[in-house]
C-alpha positions, 0 to 999 in steps of 0.5 A: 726859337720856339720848338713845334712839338713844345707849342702843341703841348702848350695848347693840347686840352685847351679846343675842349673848351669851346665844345665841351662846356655845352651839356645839352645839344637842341634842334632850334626850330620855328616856334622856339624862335617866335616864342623867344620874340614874343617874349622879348616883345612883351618886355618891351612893351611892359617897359613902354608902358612905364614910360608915358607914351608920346601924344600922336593925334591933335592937340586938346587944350584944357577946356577941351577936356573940360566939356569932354569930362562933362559929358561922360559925368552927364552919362554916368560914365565917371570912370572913362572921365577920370581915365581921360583925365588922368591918362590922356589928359595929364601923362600922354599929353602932358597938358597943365589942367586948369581947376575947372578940370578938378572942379568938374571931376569933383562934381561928379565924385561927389554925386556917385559919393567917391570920397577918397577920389574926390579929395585925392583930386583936391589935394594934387589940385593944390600941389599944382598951386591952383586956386579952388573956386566955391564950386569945388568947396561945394563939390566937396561937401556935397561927397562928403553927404553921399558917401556910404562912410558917413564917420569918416565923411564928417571928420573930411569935412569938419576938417576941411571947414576948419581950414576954411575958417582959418583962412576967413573963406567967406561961403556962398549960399550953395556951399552952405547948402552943402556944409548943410547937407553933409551935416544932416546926412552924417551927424544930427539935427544940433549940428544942422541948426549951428551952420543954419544959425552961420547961414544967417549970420552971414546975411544969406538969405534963406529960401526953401531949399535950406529948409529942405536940408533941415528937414533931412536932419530932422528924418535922420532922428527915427524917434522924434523926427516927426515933431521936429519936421512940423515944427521946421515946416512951421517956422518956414511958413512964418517966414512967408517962405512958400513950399515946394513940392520936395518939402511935402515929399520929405513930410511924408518921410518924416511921416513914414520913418519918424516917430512923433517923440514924448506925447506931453512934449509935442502936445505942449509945443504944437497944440499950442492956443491961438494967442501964443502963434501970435509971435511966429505970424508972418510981418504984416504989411511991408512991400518988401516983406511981399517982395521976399515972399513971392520971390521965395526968400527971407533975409535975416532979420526975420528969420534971426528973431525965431531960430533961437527960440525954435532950438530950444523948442527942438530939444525940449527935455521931456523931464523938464515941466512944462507950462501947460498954456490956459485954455481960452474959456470957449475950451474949458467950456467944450472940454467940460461938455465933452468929458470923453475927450480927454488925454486917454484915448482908447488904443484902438484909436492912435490918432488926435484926440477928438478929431474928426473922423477924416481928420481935414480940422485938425491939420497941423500943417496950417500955421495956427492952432488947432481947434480948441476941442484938441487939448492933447495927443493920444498914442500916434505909432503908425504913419497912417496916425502921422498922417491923420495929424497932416488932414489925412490923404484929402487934407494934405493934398488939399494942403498941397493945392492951396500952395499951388502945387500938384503931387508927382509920382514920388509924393503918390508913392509916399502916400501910399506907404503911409496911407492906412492899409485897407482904408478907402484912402489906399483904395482912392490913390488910383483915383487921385492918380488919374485926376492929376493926369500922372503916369504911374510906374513899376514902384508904385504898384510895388509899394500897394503889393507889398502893403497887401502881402504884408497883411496876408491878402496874397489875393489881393496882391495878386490881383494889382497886377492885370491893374499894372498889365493894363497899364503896359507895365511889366513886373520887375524882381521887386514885384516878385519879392513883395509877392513873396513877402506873402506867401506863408503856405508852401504851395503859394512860394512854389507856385510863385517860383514856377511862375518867375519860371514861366515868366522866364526870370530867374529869382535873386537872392532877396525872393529866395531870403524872404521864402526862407524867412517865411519857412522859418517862422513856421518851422517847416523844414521840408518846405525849407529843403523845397526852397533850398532846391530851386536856389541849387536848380538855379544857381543862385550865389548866397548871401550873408543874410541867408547864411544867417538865416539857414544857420539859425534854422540848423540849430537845436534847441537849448534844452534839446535832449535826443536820449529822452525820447523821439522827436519828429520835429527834431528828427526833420532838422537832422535831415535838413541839417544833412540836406544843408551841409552837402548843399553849401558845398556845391552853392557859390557865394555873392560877392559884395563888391566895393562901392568904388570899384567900378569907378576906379582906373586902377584896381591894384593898390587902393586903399579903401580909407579915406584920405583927408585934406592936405593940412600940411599944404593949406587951402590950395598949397598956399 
C-alpha cells in the first residue's frame, strides 16, 4: 500500500496547471458578451445566406413570373426582373422555368443591349433542355443590334446563325428583321443585302419595315449613305410598297449624316432618262398586284427580278466608265439653249444643277426621271443641299402627303437640322408646326438654338426662348449647352453661368467643356481661369474630355523659347499653368460607369466580354 506522504509528492507542482497557463485575467462585461453574439450571429447568417433559403409564402407557378417579369421590362425595371428571376424564382422556390420566362428575360436584355446576360440566359436555357421558340432567336439578334460593343455583337450573332443554319432552322419573317437589323447596326450595307437576298429567297414577303432596316445600313455609310438611301427608297416604291412615316424619318438622317458619294456616279445612276426607269415601274394591271400593294407587302417574285440589279448599282466603282444614258432630243436641244447649265456650277451654289429655285421639279423621291434640263449634280456638302435633292421643306412634306402621311415631332426636328440655316424654310418650321396641330418639345427648340448659336447669332438664340416659355416648356441642361456653343466674348459665358445660377441649376461637365473649348480657340487664359473657377465653385467632377482640352491649353508651343526675349502671351500659360496644377488636386474626377451595371444583380465577378453560344451543347443542348 501506498505510502500518503509519496501521493503528495506525485501530485505536487501539478494544481498550477489549471491556473497558471491563463496569462491575462479580464472583467467580462455586458457589451463584451453582445459583441461575441453579434459575431456569432453574422457568421451564421453569412453560412444561411450560402445556403438558399426555403420559400415561406404562396406558392407561384411559372407563368406567374412570366406576367411578373413582364411588367417590371414593361417599367424599365430589368433588374429587379432579373433578380426575381434568378433568386426567388430558380433558388428560393425552386421552380423548373419554362422558356417563355428565358424568352421574356431576353426581350428585354435586348431592348437595354446586355449582351453578355442575354446569351448567359440562352445558354443555361439550353443546359435545361428546353427548346428555344423564334421569339427567343429574335430576341437574340435584336441585343445583338443594341449593343454598345458592336465587334463583338457581330461575331455572337454570326456565330449564332452559323448554328442555325446547321441545324436547317427556318427563320420567320420577324427573326429576319432582326438578323437585318444586327447586320445594319454592326457590319455594312453587303451584309444587309445577303440576308435581304435570304429573305426573299425563302419566299417572305418583304414589306416596308425590311426597307426600314436597309435604310439603316445605307446611314451606317457617312460617305455615300445618301445615294444609296434614294436608291432603296426607289426600288420600294417599284415594288408598289407605300412608305411610312419612319421611312421619311430615316430619309432625313440620311439627308443629315450622309454624304451623296462620287458626283459622276450618283448622277449616272439617279438622274437616269425617262425610257430607262421603264424597268423598275411598279406591274401594270394585276388584282393581285393591287391586293399586295394596299396591303403593304410584296412577294418575291417581283422584288427577286430588281435586288440583283440594285447590288450592282450600290457598289458602282467609281474608276469603272460609265455609259453616260443618250439624251432624249427635247434635252440636247435645252442644254444647248441653256449653255449655263452645264456639270460646273459655281460653288456658292451646292445644289442641282439647274433646278429651280425652291427646287419642288427636281425631287428625286418621285419614282421617274428628273426634268430633262438636269443633266448632272453639282457639289452637294451640305444637308440643306441634300435636302434641296428631296424638293427642299414644301416638297418633302408635300411628298409625304401624297402617301398619306402627316409628319410628327421627330420628322420636324429633323427638318430642322437639316434645313438651311436662316433660310425662310427654318424660319416657317414654327408655321408648319401649327397647321399639322403638333406639340412641340424641349428637343426641338434645342435642335433651332443650337442652329443659331452655332452661326454666332447668340441673339437669336436668345430670343427662341420666350417663344418656348410661352409654350410652357422649361429650359433643360441641353439648352444651355447650345446657349453655350454661342458664346465667344467672356462677358457672354459668365453671364450664362450666373443665369443657370439664378435659374437654380448647376452646370455639367458638357456647358463647362464647350466654354473651354471657346476660350481656347481664342487663346484667352484669363477667361479660361474664369471658367476653371466656377467648375471649382460648383464642384463639378472632370471628365476625359475636358482633361484633354486643359492639357492642350497648358502646353508651349514647339518653338518656344523663354531666353530670347518677354512674352506676354506665354508669361499668362505659366500663370494658367500654375492656376491648373493646384486646381486638378482639389477637382473630382467623373466616373464613366459600365453600360450593365445598373442591370446587374450581382456586381462582384462579372466579366465585361461577352460571352458566345454554347456550341459545344448545340442549338437548345440537343
Amino acid at each position: 500500500m501506498a505510502n500518503p506522504e509519496e501521493e503528495e509528492e506525485e501530485s505536487f507542482g501539478t494544481l498550477s496547471d489549471k491556473y497558471s497557463s491563463r496569462r491575462m485575467f479580464r472583467k467580462s462585461t455586458a457589451q463584451l458578451y453582445n459583441l461575441r453574439l453579434r459575431e456569432q450571429s453574422g457568421k451564421e447568417d453569412e453560412e444561411s445566406e450560402l445556403e438558399p433559403k426555403s420559400w415561406q409564402g404562396r406558392r407561384n407557378t411559372p407563368y406567374w413570373y412570366f406576367f411578373q417579369c413582364k411588367h417590371l421590362i414593361k417599367e424599365g425595371k430589368l433588374a429587379k426582373a432579373l433578380d426575381l428571376f434568378e433568386r426567388q424564382m430558380l433558388k428560393e422556390e425552386r421552380l423548373q422555368p419554362l422558356e417563355c420566362n428565358y424568352t421574356v428575360l431576353i426581350g428585354g436584355c435586348g431592348r437595354s443591349g446586355y449582351l453578355k446576360k442575354a446569351f448567359k440566359l440562352y445558354n443555361d436555357m439550353k443546359k435545361r433542355d428546353l427548346e428555344p421558340s423564334d421569339a427567343t432567336y429574335t430576341a437574340l439578334f435584336n441585343v445583338c443590334a443594341e449593343s454598345p460593343w458592336k465587334d463583338s455583337a457581330l461575331q455572337s450573332a454570326l456565330k449564332l446563325r452559323q448554328q442555325l443554319q446547321a441545324r436547317n432552322f427556318q427563320l420567320n419573317l420577324k427573326t429576319y428583321h432582326a438578323l437585318l437589323k444586327m447586320t445594319a447596326m454592326c457590319s455594312d450595307l453587303r451584309m444587309c443585302l445577303d440576308v435581304f437576298k435570304e429573305i426573299i429567297h425563302k419566299g417572305h414577303a418583304v414589306t416596308e419595315e425590311t426597307f426600314s432596316f436597309l435604310l439603316m445600313g445605307c446611314i451606317q455609310d457617312k460617305k455615300t449613305g445618301f445615294r444609296y438611301a434614294l436608291q432603296v427608297w426607289r426600288l420600294m416604291l417599284s415594288l408598289g410598297l407605300q412608305p411610312s412615316r419612319h421611312i421619311y424619318n430615316l430619309l432625313l438622317g440620311a439627308a443629315r449624316d450622309c454624304g451623296l458619294g462620287d458626283p459622276e456616279v450618283a448622277s449616272a445612276l439617279l438622274l437616269r432618262p425617262r425610257e430607262e426607269m421603264v424597268l423598275l415601274q411598279p406591274p401594270a394591271g394585276g388584282q393581285q398586284a393591287r391586293r399586295t400593294a394596299r396591303a403593304g407587302t410584296i412577294d418575291g417574285m417581283s422584288a427577286r427580278l430588281h435586288v440583283e440589279t440594285l447590288e450592282k448599282q450600290l457598289f458602282l466603282e467609281p474608276s469603272r466608265t460609265l455609259e453616260r444614258p443618250q439624251q432624249p432630243p427635247e434635252a440636247r436641244v435645252s442644254s444647248k439653249a441653256q449653255p449655263d447649265m452645264d456639270t460646273q456650277v459655281d460653288p456658292d451654289n451646292m445644289a442641282l444643277a439647274s433646278v429651280p429655285p425652291l427646287g419642288l421639279e427636281a425631287n428625286l423621291l418621285t419614282l421617274g426621271a428628273v426634268p430633262p434640263a438636269v443633266v448632272s449634280f453639282g457639289t452637294v456638302t451640305t444637308p440643306a443641299n441634300r435636302l434641296a435633292l428631296m424638293g427642299g421643306l414644301e416638297g418633302f412634306l408635300g411628298k409625304m402627303a401624297e402617301h398619306g402621311l402627316r409628319p410628327d415631332i421627330k420628322t420636324l426636328t429633323l427638318l430642322a437640322e437639316v434645313v438651311e440655316p436662316g433660310s425662310p424654310a427654318e424660319s416657317s418650321l414654327l408655321t408648319v408646326l401649327d397647321s399639322h396641330q403638333l406639340e412641340a418639345d424641349v428637343t426641338f427648340f434645342n435642335t433651332l438654338i443650337r442652329k443659331k448659336s452655332k452661326q454666332g447669332d447668340l441673339e437669336g438664340a436668345k430670343g427662341l426662348l420666350p417663344v418656348l416659355a410661352k409654350r410652357g416648356l422649361v429650359p433643360n441642361l441641353q439648352t444651355f449647352c447650345n446657349l453655350a456653343i454661342g458664346c465667344h466674348r467672356p462677358g457672354d459665358g459668365l453671364q450664362l453661368l450666373a443665369d443657370m445660377k439664378k435659374s437654380q441649376m448647376t452646370p455639367n461637365t458638357h456647358i463647362y467643356s464647350t466654354l473651354i473649348n471657346t476660350a481656347l480657340k481664342k487663346l484667352d487664359y484669363t477667361y479660361l481661369i474664369s471658367i476653371l473657377k466656377d467648375m471649382k465653385r460648383n464642384r463639378v467632377p472632370v471628365n476625359e474630355v475636358v482633361i484633354r482640352q486643359l492639357e492642350f491649353a497648358a502646353q508651349y508651343p514647339p518653338t518656344f523659347d523663354r531666353y530670347k526675349g518677354k512674352n506676354t502671351y506665354l508669361e499668362k500659360i505659366d500663370g494658367f499653368r500654375a492656376y491648373y496644377k493646384q486646381w486638378l488636386k482639389v477637382m473630382p474626377a467623373e466616373e464613366t460607369p459600365h453600360p450593365w451595371q445598373k442591370f446587374r444583380t450581382k456586381p462582384k465577378g462579372e466579366q465585361d466580354t461577352a460571352p458566345e453560344p454554347d456550341v459545344d451543347g448545340g442549338l437548345g443542348g440537343r
